[in-house]
C-alpha positions as CSV (number, residue, x, y, z in Angstrom):
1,X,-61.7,91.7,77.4
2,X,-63.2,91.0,80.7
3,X,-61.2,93.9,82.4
4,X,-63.0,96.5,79.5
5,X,-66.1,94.8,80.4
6,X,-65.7,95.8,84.0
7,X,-64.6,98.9,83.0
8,X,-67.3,99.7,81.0
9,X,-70.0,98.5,83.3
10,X,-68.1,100.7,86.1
11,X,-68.5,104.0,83.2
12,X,-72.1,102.8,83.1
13,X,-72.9,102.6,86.9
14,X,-70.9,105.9,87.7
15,X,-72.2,107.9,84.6
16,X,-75.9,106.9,85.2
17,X,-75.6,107.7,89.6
18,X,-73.7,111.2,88.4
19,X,-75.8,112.3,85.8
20,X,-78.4,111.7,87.9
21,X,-77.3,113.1,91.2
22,X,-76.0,116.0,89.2
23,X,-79.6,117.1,87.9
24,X,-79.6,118.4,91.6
25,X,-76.1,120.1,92.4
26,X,-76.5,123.6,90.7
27,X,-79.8,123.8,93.5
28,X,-78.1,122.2,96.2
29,X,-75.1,125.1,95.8
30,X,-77.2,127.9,96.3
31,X,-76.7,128.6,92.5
32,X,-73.1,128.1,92.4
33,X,-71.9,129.7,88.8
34,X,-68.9,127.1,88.7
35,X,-71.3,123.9,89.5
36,X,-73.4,125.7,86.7
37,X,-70.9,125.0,84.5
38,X,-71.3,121.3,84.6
39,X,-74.8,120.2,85.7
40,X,-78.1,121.9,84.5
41,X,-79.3,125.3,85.3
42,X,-82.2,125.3,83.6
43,X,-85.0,122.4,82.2
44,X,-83.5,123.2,79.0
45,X,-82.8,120.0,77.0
46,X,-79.2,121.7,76.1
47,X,-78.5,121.9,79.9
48,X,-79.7,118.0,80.2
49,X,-77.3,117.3,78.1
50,X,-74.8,118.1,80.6
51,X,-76.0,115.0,82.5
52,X,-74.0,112.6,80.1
53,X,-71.3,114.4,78.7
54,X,-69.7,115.6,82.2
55,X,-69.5,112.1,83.9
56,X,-68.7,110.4,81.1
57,X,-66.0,112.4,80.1
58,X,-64.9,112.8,84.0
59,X,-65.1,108.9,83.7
60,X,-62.3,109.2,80.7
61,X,-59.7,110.3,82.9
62,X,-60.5,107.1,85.4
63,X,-59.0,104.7,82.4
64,X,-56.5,102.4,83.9
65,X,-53.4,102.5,82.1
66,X,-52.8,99.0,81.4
67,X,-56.1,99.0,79.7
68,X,-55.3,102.3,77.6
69,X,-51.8,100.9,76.4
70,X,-53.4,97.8,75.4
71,X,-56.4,99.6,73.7
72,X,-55.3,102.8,72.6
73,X,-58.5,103.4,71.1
74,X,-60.8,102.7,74.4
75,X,-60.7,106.5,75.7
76,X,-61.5,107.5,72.5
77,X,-64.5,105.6,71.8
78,X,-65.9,106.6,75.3
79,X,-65.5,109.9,74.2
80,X,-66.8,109.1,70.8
81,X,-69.9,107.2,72.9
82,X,-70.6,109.9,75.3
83,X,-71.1,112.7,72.5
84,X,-73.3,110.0,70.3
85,X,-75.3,109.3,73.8
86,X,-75.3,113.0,74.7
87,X,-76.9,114.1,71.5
88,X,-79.0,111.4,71.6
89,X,-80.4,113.4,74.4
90,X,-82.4,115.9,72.1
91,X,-83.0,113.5,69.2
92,X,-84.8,111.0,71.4
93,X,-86.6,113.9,73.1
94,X,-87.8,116.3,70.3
95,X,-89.0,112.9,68.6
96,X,-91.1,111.6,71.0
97,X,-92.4,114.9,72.4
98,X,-93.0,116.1,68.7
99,X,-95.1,113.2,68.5
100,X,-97.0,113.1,71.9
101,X,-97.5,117.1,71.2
102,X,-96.0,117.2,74.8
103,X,-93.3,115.6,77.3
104,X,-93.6,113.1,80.2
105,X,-91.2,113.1,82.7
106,X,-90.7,109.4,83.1
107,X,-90.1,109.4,79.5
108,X,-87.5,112.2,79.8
109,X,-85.3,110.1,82.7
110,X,-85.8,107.0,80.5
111,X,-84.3,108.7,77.5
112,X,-81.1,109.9,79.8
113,X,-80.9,106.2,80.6
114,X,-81.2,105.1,77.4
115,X,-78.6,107.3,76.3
116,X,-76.1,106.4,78.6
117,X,-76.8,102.8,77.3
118,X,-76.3,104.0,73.8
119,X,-72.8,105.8,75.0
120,X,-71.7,102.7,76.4
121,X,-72.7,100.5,73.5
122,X,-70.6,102.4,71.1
123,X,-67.8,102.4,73.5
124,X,-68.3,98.1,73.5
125,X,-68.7,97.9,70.0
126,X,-65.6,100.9,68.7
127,X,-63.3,99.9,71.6
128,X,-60.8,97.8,69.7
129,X,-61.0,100.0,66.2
130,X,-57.6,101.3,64.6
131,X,-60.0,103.7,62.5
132,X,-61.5,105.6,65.8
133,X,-57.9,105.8,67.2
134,X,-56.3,107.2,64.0
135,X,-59.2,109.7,64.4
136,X,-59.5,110.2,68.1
137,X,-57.5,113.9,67.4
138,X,-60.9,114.7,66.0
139,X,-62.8,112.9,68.6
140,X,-60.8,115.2,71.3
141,X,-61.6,118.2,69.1
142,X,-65.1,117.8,69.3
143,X,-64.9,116.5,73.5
144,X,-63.3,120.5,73.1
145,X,-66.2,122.0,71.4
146,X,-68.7,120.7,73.1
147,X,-66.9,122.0,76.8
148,X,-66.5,125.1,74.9
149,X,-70.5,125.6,74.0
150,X,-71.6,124.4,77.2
151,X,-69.8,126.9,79.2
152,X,-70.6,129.6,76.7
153,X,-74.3,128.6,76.5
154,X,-74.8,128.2,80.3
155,X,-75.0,131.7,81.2
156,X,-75.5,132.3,76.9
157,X,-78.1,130.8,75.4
158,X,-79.4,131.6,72.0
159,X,-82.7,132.4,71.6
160,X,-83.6,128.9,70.1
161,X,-85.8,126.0,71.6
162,X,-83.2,123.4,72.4
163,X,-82.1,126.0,75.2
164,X,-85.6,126.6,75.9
165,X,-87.6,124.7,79.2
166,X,-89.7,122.4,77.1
């Protein structure tokens, strides 16, 4: 337990330093389409979502193995974490903004913290669950979908306000 606790602190640490960082790497590569892909290219809240989902899932891939064969069902409730903390993301916005009548940027970086705290927790809490790994097929699906829409809506966004600049 003390190795997932590490672990997890680690996927806390790295996701919260990436996601931030990677607010900044679409400007810092001229524009790059491929960097586009995976950090925001816009002040949408959909491309802000890109600030959790991509480091957490990148973390995913940075499970030792020891830990994964003893807790088959740790990379999937990361993944599981990281999509309930990514769309915690607009939840967390569109409610306090709706209330407010407008944002407030220190708000907005608390909610990505906050979120990453919420992906984690769920990760903690669903770690050792032989229900989340008898669905983690489903769990990968969805990990899927979301890659899929984010691509698509990068340079494709519908004409709706979550892919709007607040």
């Amino acid at each position: 337990m003390k190795k997932i606790r590490l672990y997890l602190i680690s996927g806390f640490l790295f996701t919260a330093v990436l996601g931030t960082l990677s607010h900044f790497f679409y400007e810092w590569s001229g524009g790059s389409a491929l960097i586009g892909l995976v950090s925001p290219v816009s002040e949408s809240t959909w491309e802000h979502m890109k600030l959790l989902f991509f480091p957490v899932l990148i973390w995913s891939f940075f499970l030792p193995l020891h830990l994964s064969d003893d807790y088959p069902a740790l990379r999937p409730s990361l993944l599981l974490g990281g999509l309930l903390g990514t769309l915690s993301i607009p939840v967390l916005f569109y409610t306090y903004s709706g209330i407010l009548g407008h944002n407030v940027t220190w708000i907005d970086i608390a909610i990505f913290f906050i979120s990453v705290i919420i992906a984690y927790s769920c990760t903690w809490k669903l770690y050792g669950s032989d229900r989340i790994y008898q669905k983690r097929n489903l769990i990968y699906l969805a990990v899927l979908l979301f890659i899929i829409l984010f691509f698509l809506f990068t340079y494709h966004p519908p004409d709706i306000g979550l892919f709007a600049k607040p």
